[in-house]
C-alpha positions in Angstrom: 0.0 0.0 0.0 1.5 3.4 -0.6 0.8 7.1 -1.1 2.0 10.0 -2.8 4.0 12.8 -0.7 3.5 16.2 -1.2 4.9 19.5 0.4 2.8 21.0 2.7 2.4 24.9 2.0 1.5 25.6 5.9 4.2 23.7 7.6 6.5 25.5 4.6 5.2 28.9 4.8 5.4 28.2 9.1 8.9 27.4 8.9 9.8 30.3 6.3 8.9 32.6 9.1 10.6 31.4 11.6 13.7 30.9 9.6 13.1 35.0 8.5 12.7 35.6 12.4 15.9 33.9 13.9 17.5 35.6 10.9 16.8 39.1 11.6 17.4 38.2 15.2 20.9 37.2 14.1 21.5 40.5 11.9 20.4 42.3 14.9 23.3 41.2 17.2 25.6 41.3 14.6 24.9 44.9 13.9 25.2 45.7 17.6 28.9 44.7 18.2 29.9 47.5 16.1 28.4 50.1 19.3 29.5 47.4 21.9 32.5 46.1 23.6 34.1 44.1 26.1 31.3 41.6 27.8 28.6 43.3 25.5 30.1 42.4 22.2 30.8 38.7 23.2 27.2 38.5 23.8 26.5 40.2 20.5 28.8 37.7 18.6 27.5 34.5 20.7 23.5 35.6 20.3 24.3 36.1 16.4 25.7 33.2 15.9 23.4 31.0 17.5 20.4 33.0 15.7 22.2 31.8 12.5 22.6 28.3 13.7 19.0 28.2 15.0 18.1 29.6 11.8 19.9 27.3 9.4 18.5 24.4 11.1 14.8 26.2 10.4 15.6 26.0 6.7 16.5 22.7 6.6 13.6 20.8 8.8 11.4 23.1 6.2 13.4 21.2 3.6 12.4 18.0 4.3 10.1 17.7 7.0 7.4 19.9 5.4 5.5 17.0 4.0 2.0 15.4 4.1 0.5 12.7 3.2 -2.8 10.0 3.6 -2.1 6.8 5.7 -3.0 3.9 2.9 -4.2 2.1 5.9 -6.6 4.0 8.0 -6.7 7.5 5.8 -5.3 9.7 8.8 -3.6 12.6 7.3 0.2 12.3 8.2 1.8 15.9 8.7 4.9 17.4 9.0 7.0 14.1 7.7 9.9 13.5 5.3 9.4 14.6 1.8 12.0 12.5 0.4 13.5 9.6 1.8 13.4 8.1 5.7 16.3 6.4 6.9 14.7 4.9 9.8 10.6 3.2 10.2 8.0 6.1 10.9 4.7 5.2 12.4 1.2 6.4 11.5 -0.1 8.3 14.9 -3.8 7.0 14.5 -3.1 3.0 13.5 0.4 2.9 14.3 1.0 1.5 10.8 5.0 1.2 9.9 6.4 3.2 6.5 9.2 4.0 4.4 9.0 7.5 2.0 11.4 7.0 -0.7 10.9 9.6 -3.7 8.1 11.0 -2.3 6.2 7.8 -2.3 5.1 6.3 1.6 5.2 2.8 1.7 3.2 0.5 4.3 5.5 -1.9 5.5 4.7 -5.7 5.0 4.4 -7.8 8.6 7.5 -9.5 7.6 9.4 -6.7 6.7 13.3 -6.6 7.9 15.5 -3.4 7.7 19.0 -3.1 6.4 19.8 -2.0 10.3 18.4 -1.8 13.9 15.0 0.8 13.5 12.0 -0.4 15.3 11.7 0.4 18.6 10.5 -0.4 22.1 10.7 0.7 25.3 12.6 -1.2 28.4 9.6 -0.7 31.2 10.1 -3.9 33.6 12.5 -5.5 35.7 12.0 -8.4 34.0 12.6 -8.6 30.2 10.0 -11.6 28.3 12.0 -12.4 24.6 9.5 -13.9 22.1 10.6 -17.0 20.8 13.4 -17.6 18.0 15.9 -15.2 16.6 15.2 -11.5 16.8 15.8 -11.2 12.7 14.3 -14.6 11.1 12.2 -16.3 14.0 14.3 -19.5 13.3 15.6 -21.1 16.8 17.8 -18.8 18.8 21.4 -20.5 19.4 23.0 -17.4 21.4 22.6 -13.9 22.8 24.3 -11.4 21.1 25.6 -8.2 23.4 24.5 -4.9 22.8 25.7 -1.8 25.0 24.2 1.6 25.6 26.1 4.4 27.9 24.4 7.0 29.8 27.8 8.9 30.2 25.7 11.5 32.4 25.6 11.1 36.0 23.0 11.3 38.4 20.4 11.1 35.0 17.4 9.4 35.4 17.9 6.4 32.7 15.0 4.1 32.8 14.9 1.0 34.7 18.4 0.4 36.1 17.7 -3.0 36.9 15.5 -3.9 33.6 16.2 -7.9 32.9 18.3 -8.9 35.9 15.8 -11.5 37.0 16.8 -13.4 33.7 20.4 -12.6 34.3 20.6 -11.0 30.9 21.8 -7.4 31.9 24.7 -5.7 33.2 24.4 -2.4 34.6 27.9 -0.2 35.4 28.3 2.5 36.9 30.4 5.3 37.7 30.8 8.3 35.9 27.5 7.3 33.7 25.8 4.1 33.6 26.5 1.4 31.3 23.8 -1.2 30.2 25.0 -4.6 28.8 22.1 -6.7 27.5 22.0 -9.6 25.6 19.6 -10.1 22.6 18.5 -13.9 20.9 20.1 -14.7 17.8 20.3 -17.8 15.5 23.7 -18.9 14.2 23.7 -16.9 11.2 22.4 -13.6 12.3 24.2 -11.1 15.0 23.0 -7.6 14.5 19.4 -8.1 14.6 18.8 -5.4 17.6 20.7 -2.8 19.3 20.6 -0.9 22.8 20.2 2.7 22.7 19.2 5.7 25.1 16.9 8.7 24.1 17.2 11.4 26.7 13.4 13.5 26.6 11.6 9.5 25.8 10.3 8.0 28.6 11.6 5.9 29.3 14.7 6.7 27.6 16.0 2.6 27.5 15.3 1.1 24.6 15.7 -1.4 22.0 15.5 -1.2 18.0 14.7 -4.8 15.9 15.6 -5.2 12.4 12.3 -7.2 12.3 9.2 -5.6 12.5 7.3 -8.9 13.6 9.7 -9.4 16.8 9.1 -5.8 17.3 5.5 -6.3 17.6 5.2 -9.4 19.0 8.1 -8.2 21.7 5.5 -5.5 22.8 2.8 -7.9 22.9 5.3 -9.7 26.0 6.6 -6.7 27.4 3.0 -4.2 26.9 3.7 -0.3 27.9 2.4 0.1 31.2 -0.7 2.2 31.5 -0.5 5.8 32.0 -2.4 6.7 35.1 -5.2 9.6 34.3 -4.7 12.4 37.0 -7.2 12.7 39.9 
């Protein structure tokens, strides 16, 4: 199933302003440190450049995250997404539905469909990790666990569960300067970079796993569900 991208004009002309903003925010300071000195001009020259930084990065999300398009599968309207190419699976917000845009076309992703590299992910939520049976690429008999490290490398951050799979022996945790997950992921003989280990600080939580396979990634968060978020009193 697939769709055609196009360029959205709002999310364009939305992102044209505030590229024109941070701009003449920029030209501002950088017009000041001519009447400024010392402490003043630093601030100038540091405020300037960060307008133009802040700016250029405007211009390019416009570039290729002012896209839309219709889900094939439920007919939600997908805004704001890549106009050209995505390196990684996106998900549909209404039916969760997996696709690739490639040349402006978005494709639905079959059940069975591997990628070239780790890109589906879940969340680590429990102390006790449930694998799904067979190797996390092909579903033939897992033979081994293949290792897969993440690295907080900030201490005193609050990195999702810092116990997650010790009950099944399958984690190591370090710390010291940063935390240090070790976890070890099913394979079958001939696979060994089906998943990796990864942290995203601003997700919660931030520990989690990407599949290659988009059936273990589904049928791992059928084993290990999200937990509930609990509606305020």
């Amino acid at each position: 199933m697939t769709s055609t991208v196009t360029r959205n004009a709002g999310s364009t002309v939305k992102y044209a302003v505030i590229t024109a903003v941070l701009a003449g925010l920029s030209f501002l300071c950088f017009r000041e440190m001519s009447d400024r000195s010392g402490l003043l001009w630093l601030l100038c020259l540091v405020g300037g450049l960060g307008f133009a930084v802040f700016a250029f990065g405007s211009i390019l999300v416009a570039r290729d995250l002012a896209g839309t398009a219709t889900c094939p599968r439920c007919q939600a309207t997908l805004a704001e997404i890549e106009l050209n190419h995505t390196e990684d699976p996106a998900f549909c917000d209404k039916c969760q539905a997996a696709y690739l845009v490639d040349k402006r076309v978005l494709t639905v992703l079959a059940d069975d469909y591997v990628h070239p590299k780790p890109g589906f992910p879940v969340p680590v939520t429990s102390e006790a990790i449930r694998w799904p049976e067979g190797c996390c690429v092909c579903a033939r008999p897992a033979t081994r666990g293949i290792e897969a490290k993440a690295d907080d490398g900030q201490t005193g951050t609050n990195v999702a569960v810092a116990a997650a799979g010790l009950a099944l022996g399958s984690i190591a945790v370090r710390t010291g300067g940063g935390t240090s997950y070790t976890l070890r992921i099913p394979h079958c003989a001939e696979h060994d970079d089906g998943a990796k280990l990864e942290i995203k600080i601003g997700n919660e939580p931030p520990l989690q796993i990407r599949f290659r396979s988009y059936a273990y990634q589904r049928r791992f968060l059928q084993l290990n569900p999200k937990p509930a978020t609990a509606r305020p009193s």
